[in-house]
mmCIF file of the N, C-alpha and C atoms, coordinates in Angstrom:
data_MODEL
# 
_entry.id   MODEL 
# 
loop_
_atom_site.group_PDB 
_atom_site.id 
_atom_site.type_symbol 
_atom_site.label_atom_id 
_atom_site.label_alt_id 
_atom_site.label_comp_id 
_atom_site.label_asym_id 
_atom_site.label_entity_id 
_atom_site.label_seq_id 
_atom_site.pdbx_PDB_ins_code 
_atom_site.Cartn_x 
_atom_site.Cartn_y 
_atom_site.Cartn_z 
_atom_site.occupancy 
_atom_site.B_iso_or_equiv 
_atom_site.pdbx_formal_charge 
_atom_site.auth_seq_id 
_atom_site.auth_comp_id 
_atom_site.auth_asym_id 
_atom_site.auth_atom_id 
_atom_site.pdbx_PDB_model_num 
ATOM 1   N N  . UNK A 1 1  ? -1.208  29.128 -55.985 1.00 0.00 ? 1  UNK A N  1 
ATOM 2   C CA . UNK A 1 1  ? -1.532  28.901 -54.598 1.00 0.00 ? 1  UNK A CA 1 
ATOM 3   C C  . UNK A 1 1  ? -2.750  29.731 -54.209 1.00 0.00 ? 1  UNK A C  1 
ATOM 4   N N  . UNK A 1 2  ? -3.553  29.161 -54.147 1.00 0.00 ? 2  UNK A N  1 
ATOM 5   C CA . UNK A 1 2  ? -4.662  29.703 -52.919 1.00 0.00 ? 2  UNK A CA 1 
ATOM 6   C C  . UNK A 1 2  ? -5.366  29.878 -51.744 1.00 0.00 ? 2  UNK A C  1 
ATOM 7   N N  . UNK A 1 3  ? -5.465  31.086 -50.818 1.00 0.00 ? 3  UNK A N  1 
ATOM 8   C CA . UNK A 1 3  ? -5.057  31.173 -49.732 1.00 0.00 ? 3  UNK A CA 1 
ATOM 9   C C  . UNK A 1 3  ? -5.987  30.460 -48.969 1.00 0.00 ? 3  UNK A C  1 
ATOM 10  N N  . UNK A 1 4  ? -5.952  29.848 -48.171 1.00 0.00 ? 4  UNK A N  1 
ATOM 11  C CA . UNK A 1 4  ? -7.070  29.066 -47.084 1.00 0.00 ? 4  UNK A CA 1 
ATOM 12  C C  . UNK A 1 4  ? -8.257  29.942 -46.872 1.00 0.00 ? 4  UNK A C  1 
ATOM 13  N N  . UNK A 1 5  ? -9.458  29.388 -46.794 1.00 0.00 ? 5  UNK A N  1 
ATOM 14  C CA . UNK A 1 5  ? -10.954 29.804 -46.392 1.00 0.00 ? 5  UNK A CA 1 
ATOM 15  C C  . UNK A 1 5  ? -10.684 29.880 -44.888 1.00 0.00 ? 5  UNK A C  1 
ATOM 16  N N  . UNK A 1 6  ? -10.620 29.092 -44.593 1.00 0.00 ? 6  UNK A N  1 
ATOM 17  C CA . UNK A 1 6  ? -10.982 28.380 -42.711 1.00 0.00 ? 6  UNK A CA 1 
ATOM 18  C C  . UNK A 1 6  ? -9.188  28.329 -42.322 1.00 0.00 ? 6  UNK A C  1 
ATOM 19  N N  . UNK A 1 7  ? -8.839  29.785 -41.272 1.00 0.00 ? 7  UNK A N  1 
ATOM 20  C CA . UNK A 1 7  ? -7.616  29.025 -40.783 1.00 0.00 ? 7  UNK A CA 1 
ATOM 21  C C  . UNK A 1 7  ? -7.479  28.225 -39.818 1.00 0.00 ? 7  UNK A C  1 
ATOM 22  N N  . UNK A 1 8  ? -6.330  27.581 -40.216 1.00 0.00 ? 8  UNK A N  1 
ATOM 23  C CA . UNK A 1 8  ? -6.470  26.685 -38.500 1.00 0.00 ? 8  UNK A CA 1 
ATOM 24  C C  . UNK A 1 8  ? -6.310  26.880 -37.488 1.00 0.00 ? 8  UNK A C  1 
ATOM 25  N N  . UNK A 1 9  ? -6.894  26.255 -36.834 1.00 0.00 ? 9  UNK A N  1 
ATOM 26  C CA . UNK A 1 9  ? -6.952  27.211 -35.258 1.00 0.00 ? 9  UNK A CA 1 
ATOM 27  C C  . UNK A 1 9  ? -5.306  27.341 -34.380 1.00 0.00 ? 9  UNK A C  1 
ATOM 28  N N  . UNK A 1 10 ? -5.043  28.424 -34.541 1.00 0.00 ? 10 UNK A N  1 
ATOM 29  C CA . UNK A 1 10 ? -3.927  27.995 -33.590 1.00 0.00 ? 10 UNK A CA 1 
ATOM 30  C C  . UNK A 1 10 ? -3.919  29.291 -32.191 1.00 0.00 ? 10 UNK A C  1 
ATOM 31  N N  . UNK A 1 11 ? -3.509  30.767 -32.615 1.00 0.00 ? 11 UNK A N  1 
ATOM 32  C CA . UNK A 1 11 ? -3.855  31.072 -30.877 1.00 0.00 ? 11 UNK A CA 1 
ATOM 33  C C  . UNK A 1 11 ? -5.057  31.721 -30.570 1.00 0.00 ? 11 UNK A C  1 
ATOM 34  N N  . UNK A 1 12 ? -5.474  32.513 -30.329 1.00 0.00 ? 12 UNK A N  1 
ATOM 35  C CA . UNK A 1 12 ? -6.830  32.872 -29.721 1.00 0.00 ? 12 UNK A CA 1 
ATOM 36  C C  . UNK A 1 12 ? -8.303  31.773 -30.142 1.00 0.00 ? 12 UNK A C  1 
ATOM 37  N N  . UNK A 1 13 ? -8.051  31.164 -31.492 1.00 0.00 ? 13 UNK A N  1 
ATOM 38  C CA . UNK A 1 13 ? -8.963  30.321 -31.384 1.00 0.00 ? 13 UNK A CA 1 
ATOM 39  C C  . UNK A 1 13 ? -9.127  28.981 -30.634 1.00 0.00 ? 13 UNK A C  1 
ATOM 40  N N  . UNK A 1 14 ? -7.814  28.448 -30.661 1.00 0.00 ? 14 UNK A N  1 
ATOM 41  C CA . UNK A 1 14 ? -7.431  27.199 -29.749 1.00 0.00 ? 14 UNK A CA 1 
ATOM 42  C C  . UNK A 1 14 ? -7.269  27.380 -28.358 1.00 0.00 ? 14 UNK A C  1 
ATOM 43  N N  . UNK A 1 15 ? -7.233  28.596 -27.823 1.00 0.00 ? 15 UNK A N  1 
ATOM 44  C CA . UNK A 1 15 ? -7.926  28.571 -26.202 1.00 0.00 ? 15 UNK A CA 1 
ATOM 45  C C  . UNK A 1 15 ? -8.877  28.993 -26.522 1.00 0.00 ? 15 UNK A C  1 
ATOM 46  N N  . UNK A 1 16 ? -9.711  29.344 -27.027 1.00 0.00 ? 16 UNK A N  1 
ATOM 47  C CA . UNK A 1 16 ? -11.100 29.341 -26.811 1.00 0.00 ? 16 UNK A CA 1 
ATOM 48  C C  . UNK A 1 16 ? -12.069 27.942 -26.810 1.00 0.00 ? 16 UNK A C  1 
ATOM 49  N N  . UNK A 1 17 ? -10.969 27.263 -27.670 1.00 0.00 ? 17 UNK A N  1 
ATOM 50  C CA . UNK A 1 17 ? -11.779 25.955 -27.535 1.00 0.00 ? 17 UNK A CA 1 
ATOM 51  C C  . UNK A 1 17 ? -11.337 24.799 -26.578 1.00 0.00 ? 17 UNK A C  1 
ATOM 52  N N  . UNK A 1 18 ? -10.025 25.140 -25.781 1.00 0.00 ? 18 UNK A N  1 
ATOM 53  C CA . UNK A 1 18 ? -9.484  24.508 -24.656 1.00 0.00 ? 18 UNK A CA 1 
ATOM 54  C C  . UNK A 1 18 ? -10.405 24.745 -23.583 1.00 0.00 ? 18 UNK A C  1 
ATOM 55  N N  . UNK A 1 19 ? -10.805 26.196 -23.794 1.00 0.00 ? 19 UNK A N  1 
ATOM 56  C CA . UNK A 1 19 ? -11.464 27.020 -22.235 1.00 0.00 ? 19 UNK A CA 1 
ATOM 57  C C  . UNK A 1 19 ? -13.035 26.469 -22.252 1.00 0.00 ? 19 UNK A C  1 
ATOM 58  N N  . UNK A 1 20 ? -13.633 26.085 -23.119 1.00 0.00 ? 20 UNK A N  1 
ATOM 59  C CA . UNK A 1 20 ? -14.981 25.502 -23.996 1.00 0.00 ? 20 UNK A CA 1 
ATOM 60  C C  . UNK A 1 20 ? -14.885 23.920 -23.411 1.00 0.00 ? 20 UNK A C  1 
ATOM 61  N N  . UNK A 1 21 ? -13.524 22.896 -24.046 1.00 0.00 ? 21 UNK A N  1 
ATOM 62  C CA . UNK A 1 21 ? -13.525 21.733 -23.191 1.00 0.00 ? 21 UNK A CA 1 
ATOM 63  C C  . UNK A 1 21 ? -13.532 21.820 -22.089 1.00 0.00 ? 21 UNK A C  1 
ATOM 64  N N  . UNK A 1 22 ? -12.428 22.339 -21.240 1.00 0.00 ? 22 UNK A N  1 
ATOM 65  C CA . UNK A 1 22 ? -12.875 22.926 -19.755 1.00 0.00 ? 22 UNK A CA 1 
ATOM 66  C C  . UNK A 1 22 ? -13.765 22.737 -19.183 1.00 0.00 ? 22 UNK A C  1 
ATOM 67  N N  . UNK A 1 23 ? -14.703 23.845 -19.532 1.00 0.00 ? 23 UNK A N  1 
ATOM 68  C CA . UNK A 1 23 ? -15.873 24.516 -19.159 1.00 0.00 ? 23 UNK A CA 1 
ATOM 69  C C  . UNK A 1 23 ? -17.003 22.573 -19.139 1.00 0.00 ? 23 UNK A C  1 
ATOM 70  N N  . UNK A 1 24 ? -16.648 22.447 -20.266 1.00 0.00 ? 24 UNK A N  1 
ATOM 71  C CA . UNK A 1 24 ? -18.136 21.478 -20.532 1.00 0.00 ? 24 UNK A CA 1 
ATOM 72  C C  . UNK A 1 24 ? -17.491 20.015 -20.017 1.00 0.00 ? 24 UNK A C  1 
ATOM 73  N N  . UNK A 1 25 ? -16.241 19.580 -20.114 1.00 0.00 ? 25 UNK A N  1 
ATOM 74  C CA . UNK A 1 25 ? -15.738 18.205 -19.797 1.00 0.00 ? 25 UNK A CA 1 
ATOM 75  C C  . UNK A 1 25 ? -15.586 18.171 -18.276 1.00 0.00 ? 25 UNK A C  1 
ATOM 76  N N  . UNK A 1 26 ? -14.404 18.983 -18.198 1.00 0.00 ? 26 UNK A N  1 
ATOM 77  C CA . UNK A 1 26 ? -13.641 18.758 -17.232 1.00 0.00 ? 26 UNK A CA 1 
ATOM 78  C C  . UNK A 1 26 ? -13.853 19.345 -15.681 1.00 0.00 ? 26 UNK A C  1 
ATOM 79  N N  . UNK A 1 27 ? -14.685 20.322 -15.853 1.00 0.00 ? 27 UNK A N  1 
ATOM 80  C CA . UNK A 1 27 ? -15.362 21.258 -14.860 1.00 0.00 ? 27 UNK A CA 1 
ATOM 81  C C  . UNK A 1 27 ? -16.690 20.539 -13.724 1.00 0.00 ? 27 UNK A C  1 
ATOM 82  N N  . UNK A 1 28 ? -17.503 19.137 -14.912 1.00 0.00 ? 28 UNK A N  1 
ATOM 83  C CA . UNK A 1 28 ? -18.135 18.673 -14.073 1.00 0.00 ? 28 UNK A CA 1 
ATOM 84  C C  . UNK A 1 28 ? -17.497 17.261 -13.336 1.00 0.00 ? 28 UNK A C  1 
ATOM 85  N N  . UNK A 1 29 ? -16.358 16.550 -13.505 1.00 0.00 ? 29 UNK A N  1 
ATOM 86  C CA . UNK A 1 29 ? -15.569 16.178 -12.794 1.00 0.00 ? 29 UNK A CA 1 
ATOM 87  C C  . UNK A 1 29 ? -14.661 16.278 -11.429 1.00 0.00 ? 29 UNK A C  1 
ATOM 88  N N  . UNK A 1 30 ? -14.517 17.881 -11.766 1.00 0.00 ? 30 UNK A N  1 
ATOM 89  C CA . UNK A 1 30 ? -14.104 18.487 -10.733 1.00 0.00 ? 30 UNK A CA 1 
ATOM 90  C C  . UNK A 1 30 ? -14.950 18.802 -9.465  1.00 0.00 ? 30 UNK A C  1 
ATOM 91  N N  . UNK A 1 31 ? -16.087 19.318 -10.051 1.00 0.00 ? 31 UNK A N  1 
ATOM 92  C CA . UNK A 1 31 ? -17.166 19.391 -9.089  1.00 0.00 ? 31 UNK A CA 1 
ATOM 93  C C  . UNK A 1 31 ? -17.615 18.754 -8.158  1.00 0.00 ? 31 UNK A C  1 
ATOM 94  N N  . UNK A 1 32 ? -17.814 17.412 -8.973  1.00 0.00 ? 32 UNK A N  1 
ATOM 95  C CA . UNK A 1 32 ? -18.215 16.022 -8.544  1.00 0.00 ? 32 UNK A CA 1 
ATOM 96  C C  . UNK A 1 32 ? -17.303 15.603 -7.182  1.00 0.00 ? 32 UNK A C  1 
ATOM 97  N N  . UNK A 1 33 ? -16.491 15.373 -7.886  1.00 0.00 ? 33 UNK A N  1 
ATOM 98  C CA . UNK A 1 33 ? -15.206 15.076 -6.869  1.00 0.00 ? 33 UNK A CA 1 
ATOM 99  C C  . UNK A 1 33 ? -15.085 15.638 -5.518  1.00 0.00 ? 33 UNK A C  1 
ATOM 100 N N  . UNK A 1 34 ? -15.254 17.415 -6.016  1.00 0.00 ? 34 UNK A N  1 
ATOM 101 C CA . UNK A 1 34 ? -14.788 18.295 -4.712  1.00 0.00 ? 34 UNK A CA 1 
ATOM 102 C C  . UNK A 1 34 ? -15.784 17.452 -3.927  1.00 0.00 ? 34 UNK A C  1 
ATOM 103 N N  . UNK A 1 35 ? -17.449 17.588 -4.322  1.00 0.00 ? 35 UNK A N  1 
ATOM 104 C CA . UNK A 1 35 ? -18.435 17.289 -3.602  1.00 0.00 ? 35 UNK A CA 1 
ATOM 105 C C  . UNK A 1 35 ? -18.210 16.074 -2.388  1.00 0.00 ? 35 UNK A C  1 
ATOM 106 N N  . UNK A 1 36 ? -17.935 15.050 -3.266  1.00 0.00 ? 36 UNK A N  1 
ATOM 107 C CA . UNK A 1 36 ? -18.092 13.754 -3.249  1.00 0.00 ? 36 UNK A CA 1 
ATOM 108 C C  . UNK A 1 36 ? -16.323 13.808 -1.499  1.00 0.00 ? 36 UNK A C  1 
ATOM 109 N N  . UNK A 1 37 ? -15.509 14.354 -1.794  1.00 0.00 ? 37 UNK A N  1 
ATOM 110 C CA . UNK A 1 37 ? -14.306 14.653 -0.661  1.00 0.00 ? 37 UNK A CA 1 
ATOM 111 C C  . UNK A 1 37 ? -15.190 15.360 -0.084  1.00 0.00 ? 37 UNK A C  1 
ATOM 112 N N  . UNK A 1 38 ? -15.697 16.290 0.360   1.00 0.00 ? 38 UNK A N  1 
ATOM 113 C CA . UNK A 1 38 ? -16.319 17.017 1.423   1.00 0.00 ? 38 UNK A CA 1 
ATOM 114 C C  . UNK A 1 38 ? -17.381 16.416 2.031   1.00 0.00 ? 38 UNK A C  1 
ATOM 115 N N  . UNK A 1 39 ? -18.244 16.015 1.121   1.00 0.00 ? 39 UNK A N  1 
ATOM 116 C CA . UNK A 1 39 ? -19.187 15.462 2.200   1.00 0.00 ? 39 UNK A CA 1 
ATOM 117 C C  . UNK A 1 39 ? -19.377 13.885 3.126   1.00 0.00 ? 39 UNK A C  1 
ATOM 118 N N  . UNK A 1 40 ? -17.902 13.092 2.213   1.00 0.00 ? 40 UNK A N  1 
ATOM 119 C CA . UNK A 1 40 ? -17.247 11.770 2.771   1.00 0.00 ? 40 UNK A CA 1 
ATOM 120 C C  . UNK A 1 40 ? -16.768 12.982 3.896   1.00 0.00 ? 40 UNK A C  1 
ATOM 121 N N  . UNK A 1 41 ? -15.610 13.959 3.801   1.00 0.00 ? 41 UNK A N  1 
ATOM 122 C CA . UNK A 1 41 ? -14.710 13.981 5.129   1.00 0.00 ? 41 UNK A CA 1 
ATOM 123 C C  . UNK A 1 41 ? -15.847 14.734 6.037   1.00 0.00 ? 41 UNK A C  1 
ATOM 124 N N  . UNK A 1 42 ? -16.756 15.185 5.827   1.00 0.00 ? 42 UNK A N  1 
ATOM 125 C CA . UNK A 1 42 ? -17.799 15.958 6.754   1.00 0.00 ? 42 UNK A CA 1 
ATOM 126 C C  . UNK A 1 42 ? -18.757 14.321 7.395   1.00 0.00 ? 42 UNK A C  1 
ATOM 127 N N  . UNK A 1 43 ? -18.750 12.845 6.760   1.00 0.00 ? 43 UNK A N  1 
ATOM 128 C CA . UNK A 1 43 ? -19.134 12.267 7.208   1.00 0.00 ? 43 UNK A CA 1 
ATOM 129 C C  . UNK A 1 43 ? -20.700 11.880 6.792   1.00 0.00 ? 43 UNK A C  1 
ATOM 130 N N  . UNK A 1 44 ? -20.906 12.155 5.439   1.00 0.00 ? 44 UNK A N  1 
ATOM 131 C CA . UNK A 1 44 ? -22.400 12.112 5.382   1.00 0.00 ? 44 UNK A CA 1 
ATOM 132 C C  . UNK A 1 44 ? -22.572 11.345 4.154   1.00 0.00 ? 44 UNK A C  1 
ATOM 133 N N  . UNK A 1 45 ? -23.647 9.831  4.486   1.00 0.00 ? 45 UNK A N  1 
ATOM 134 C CA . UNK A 1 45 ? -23.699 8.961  4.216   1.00 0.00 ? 45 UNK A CA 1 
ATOM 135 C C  . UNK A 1 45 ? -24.103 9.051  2.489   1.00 0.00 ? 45 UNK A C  1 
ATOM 136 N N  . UNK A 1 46 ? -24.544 9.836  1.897   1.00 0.00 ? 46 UNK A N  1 
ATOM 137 C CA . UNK A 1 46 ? -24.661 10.331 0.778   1.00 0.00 ? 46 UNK A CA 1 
ATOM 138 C C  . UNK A 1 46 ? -23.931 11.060 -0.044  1.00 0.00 ? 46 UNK A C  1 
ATOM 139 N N  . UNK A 1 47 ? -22.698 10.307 -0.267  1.00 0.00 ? 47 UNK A N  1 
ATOM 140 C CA . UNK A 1 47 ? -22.007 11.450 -0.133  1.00 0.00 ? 47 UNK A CA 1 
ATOM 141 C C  . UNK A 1 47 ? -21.854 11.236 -1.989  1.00 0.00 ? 47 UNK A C  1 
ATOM 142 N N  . UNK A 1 48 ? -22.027 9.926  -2.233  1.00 0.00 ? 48 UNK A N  1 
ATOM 143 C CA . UNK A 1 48 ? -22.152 9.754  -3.872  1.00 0.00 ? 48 UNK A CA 1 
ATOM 144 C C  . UNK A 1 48 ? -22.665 9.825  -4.739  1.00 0.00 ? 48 UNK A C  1 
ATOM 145 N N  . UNK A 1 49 ? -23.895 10.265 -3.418  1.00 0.00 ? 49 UNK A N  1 
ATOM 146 C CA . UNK A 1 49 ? -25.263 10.722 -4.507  1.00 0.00 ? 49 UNK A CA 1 
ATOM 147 C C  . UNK A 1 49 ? -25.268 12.127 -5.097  1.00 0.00 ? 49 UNK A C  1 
ATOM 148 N N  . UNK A 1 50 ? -24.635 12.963 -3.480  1.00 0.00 ? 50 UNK A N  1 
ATOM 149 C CA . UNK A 1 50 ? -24.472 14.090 -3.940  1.00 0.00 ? 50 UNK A CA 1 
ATOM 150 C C  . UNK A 1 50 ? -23.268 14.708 -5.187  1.00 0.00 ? 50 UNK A C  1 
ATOM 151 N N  . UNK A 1 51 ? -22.160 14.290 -5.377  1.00 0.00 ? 51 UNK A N  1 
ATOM 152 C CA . UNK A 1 51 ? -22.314 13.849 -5.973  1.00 0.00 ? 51 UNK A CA 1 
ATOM 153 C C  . UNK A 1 51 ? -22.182 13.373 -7.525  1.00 0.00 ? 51 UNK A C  1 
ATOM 154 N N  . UNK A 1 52 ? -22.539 12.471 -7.558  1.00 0.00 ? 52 UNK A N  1 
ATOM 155 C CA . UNK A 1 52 ? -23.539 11.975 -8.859  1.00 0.00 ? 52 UNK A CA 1 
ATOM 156 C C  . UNK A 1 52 ? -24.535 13.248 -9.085  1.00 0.00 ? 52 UNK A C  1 
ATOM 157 N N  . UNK A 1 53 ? -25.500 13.871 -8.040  1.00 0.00 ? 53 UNK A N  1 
ATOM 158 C CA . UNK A 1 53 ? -26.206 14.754 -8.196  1.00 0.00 ? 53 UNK A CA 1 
ATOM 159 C C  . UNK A 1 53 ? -26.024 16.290 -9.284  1.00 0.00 ? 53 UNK A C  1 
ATOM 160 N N  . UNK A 1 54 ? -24.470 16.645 -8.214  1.00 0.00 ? 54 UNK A N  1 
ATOM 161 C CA . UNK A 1 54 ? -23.886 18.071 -9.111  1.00 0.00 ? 54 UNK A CA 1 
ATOM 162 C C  . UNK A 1 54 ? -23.187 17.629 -10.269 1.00 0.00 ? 54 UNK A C  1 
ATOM 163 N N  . UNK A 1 55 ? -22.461 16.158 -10.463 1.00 0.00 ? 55 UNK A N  1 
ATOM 164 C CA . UNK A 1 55 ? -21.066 16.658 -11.847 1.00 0.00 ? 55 UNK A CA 1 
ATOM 165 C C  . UNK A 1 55 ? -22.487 15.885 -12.843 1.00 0.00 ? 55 UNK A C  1 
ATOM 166 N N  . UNK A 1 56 ? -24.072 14.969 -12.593 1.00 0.00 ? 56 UNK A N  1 
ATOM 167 C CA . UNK A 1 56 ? -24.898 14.620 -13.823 1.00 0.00 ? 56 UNK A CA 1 
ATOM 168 C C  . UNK A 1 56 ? -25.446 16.132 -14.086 1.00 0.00 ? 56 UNK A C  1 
ATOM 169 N N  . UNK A 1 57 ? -25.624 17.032 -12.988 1.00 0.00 ? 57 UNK A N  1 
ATOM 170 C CA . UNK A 1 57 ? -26.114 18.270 -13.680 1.00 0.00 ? 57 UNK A CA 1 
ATOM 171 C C  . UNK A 1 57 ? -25.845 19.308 -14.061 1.00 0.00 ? 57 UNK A C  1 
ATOM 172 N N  . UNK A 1 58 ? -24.310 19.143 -13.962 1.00 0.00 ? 58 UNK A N  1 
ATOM 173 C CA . UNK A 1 58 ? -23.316 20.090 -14.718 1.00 0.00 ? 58 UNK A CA 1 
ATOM 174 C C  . UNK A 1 58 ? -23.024 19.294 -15.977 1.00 0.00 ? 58 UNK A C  1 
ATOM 175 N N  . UNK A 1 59 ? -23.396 18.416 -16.196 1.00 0.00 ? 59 UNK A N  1 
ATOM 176 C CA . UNK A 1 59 ? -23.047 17.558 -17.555 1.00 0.00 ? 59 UNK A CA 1 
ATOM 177 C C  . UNK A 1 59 ? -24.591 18.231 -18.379 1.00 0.00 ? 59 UNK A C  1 
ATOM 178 N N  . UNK A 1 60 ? -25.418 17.977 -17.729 1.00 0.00 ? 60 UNK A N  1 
ATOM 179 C CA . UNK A 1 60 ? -26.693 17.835 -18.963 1.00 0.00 ? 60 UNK A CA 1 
ATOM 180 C C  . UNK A 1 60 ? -26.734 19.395 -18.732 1.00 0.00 ? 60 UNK A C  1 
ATOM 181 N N  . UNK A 1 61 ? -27.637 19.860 -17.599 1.00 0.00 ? 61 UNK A N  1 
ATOM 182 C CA . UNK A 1 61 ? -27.887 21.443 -17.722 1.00 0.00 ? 61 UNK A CA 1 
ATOM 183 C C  . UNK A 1 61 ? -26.818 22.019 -16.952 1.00 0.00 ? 61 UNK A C  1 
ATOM 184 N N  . UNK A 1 62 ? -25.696 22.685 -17.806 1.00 0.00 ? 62 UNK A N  1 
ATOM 185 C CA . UNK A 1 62 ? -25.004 23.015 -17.195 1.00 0.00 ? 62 UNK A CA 1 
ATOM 186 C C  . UNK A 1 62 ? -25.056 24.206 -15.334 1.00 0.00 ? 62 UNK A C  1 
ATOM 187 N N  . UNK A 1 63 ? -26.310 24.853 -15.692 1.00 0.00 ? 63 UNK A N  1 
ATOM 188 C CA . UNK A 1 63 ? -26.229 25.688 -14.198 1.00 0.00 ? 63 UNK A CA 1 
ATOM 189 C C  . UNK A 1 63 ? -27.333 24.627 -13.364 1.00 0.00 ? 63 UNK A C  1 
ATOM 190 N N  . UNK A 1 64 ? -27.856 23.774 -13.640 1.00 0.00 ? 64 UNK A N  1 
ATOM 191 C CA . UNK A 1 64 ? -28.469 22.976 -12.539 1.00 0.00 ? 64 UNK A CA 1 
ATOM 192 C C  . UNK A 1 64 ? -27.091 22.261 -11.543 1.00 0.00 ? 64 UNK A C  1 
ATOM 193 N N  . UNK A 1 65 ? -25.918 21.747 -11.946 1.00 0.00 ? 65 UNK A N  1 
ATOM 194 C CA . UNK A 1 65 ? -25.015 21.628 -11.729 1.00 0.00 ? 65 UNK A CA 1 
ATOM 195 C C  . UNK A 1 65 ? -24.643 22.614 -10.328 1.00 0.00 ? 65 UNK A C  1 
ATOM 196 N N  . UNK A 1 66 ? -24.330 23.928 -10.773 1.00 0.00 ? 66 UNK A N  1 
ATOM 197 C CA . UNK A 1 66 ? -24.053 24.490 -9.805  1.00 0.00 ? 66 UNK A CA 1 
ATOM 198 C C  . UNK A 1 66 ? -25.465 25.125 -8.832  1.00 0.00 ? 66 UNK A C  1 
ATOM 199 N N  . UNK A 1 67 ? -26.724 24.681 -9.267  1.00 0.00 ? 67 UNK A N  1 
ATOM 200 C CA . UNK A 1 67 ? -27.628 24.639 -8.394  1.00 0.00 ? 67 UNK A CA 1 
ATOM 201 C C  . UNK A 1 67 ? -27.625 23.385 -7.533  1.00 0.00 ? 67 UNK A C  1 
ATOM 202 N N  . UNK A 1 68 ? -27.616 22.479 -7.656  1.00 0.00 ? 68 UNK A N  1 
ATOM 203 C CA . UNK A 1 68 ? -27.137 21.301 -6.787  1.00 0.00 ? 68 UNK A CA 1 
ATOM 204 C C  . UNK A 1 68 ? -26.266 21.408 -5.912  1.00 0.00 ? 68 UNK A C  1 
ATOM 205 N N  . UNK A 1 69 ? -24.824 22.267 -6.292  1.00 0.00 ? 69 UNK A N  1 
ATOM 206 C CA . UNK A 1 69 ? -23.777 22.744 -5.577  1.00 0.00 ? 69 UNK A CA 1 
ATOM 207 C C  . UNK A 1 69 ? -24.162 23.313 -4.433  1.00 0.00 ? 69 UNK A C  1 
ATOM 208 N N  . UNK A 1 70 ? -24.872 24.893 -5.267  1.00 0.00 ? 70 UNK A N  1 
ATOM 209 C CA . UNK A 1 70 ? -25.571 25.522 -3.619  1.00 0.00 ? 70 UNK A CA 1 
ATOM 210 C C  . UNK A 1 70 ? -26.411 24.729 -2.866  1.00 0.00 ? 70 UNK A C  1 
ATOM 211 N N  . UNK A 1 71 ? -27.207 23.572 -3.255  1.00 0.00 ? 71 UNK A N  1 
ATOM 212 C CA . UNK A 1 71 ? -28.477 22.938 -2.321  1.00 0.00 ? 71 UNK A CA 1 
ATOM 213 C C  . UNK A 1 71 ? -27.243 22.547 -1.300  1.00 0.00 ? 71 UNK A C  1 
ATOM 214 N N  . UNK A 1 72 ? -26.598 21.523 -2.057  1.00 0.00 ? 72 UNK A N  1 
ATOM 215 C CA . UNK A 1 72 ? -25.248 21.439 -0.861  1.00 0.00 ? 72 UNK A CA 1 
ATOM 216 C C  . UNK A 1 72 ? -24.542 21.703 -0.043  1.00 0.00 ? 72 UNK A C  1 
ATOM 217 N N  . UNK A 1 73 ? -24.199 22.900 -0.463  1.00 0.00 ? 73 UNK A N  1 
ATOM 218 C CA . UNK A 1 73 ? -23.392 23.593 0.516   1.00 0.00 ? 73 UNK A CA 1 
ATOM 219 C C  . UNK A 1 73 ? -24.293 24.195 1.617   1.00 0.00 ? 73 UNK A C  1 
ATOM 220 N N  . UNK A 1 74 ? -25.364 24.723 1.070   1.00 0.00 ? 74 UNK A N  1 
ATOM 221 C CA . UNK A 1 74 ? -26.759 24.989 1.838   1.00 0.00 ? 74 UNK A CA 1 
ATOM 222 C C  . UNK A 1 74 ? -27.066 24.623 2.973   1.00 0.00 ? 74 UNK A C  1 
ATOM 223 N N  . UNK A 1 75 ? -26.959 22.750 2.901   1.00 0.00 ? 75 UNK A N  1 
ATOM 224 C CA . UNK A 1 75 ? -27.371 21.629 3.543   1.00 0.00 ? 75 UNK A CA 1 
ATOM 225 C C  . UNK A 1 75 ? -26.905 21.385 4.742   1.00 0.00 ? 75 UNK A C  1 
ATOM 226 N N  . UNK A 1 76 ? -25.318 21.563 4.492   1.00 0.00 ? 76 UNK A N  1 
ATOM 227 C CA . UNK A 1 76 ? -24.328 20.730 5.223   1.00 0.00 ? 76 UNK A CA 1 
ATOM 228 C C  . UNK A 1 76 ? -24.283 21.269 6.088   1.00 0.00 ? 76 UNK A C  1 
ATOM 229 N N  . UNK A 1 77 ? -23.627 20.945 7.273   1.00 0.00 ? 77 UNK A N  1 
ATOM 230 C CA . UNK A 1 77 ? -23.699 21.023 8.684   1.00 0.00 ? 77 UNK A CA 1 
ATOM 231 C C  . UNK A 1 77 ? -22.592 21.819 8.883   1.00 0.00 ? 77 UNK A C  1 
# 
């Protein structure tokens, strides 16, 4: 028997890579969303752009994402 090279991931490595999906999947969904409820219930006609705006730029560059966020929150009334 010879002992494994690569173990398999099971605890500290497998949340690190839960906290990693998180971070990169599921985080700009969330964003999106919050956005997209606040600025429908605040009433502002853009509200899908905005958006579309924060969870496309938490997808590609992840901190443009939350720069979009602040323009937003910035913005709003």
């Amino acid at each position: 028997m010879s002992p494994l090279q690569f173990g398999v991931p099971g605890g500290p490595e497998l949340l690190i890579l839960l906290l990693i999906f998180a971070l990169l999947v599921v985080l700009p969904f969330v964003l999106a969303y919050w956005t997209y409820k606040d600025a429908e219930g605040r009433g502002d006609d853009n509200a899908a752009l905005w958006a579309l705006a924060v969870g496309g730029l938490t997808v590609t560059t992840f901190f443009g994402g939350f720069v979009a966020l602040a323009v937003y929150i910035w913005q709003r009334e």
